[in-house]
C-alpha positions in Angstrom: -16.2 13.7 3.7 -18.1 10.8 4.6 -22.2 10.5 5.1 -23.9 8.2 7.1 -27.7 8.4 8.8 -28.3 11.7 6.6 -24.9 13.3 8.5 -22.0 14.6 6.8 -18.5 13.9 8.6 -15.1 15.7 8.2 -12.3 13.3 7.6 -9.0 15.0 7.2 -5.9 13.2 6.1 -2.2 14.1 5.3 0.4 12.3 3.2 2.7 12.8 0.8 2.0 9.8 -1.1 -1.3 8.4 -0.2 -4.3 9.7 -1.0 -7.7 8.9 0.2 -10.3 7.9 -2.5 -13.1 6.2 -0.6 -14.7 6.3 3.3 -17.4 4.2 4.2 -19.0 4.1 7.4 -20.1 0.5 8.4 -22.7 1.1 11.1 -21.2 0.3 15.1 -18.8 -1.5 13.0 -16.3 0.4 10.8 -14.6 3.1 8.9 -13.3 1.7 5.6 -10.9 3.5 3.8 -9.9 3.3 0.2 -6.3 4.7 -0.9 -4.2 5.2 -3.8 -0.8 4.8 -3.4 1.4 3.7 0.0 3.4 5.2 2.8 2.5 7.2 6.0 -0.4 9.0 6.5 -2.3 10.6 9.3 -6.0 10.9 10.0 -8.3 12.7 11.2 -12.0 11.5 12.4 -14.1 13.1 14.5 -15.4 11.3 17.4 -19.1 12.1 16.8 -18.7 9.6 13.6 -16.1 6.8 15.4 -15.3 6.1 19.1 -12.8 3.7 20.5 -10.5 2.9 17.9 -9.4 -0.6 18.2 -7.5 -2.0 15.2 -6.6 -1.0 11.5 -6.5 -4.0 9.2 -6.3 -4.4 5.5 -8.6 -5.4 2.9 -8.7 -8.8 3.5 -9.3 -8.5 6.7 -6.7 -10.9 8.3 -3.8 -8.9 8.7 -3.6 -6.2 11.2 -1.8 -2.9 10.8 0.6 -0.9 13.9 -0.7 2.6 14.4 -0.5 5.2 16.8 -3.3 7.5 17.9 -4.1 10.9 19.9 -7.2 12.2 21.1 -8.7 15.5 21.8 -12.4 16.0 23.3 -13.7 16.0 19.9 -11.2 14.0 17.4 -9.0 10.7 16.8 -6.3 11.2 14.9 -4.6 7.7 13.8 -1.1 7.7 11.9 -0.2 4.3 10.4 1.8 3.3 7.1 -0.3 2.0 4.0 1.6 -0.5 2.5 
């Protein structure tokens, strides 16, 4: 779940070795994520928190990650690896 503007959003992931400990929303900016372990997982956001998808990058912020993504009227989901 992640809160932003006095708004709860649904964030639902799957993996079978990562695990999401952290989301922040970063107003017209970005979603950051915090994770625990690596390997490939699949996200869910809904579209009323995030639109347009345009890149996945790590921490630091200089290198970017592949990813593929699907969308339905109301959701992005994003499947990348963790590394």
């Amino acid at each position: 779940m992640a809160s932003f503007d006095c708004r709860n959003y649904e964030v639902t992931g799957i993996s079978a070795s990562v695990k999401t400990t952290h989301v922040n929303i970063d107003a017209v900016k970005a979603v950051n994520f915090k994770f625990e372990g690596s390997g490939e997982i699949e996200l869910t956001l809904p579209k009323a928190m995030i639109r347009g998808i345009s890149a996945i990058q790590v921490a630091d912020g200089r290198d970017t990650i592949e990813y593929t993504a699907a969308e339905t009227e109301l959701e992005t989901t994003i499947r990348f690896i963790v590394p």
